[in-house]
N, C-alpha and C positions, 0 to 999 in steps of 0.2 A: 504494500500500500504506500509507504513515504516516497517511491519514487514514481510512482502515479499523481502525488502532488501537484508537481509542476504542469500538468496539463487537467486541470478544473474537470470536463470532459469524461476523463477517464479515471480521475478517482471517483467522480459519482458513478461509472459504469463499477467499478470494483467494490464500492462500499453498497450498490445495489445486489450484486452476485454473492460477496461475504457477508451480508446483513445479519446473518443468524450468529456466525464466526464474532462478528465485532460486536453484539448485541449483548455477549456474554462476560460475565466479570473478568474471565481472564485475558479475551479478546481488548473490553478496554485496559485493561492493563499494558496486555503488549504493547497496543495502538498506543498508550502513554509513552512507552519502553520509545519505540520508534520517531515518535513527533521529538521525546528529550534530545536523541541522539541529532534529530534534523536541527533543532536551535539550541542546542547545547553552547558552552564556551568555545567551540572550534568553528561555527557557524560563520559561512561567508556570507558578510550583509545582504549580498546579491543574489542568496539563492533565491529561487523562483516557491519555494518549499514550505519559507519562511510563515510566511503570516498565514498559510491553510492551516499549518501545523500547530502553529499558537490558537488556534480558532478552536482547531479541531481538541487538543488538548482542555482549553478552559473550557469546551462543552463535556468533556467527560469526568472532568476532576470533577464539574457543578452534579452531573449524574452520580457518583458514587458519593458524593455529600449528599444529596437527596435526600 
């Protein structure tokens, strides 16, 4: 899924096919696992990656505090 990011398009084709996969606690966990790694401290300003990841990340942290 993080490198589906950069093209909008086709991470919603991917998060539509794994919906069940990422729907589940550990699914968002990984998907956490994965968005850290994309804007972690080694993040180049310019990925394309960046702010899905941040998005996508603040909507699941906000789901598992629910």
């Amino acid at each position: 899924m993080g490198s589906s990011l950069a093209v909008p398009s086709l991470a919603d084709r991917v998060r539509q096919e794994r919906r069940r996969d990422f729907a589940s606690r550990d699914g968002k966990l990984m998907t956490l696992f994965v968005c850290s790694k994309i804007f972690g401290p080694g993040a180049h300003p310019e990925d394309p990656r960046l702010g899905p990841a941040r998005r996508i990340a603040e909507q699941i942290v906000a789901e598992l505090h629910g």
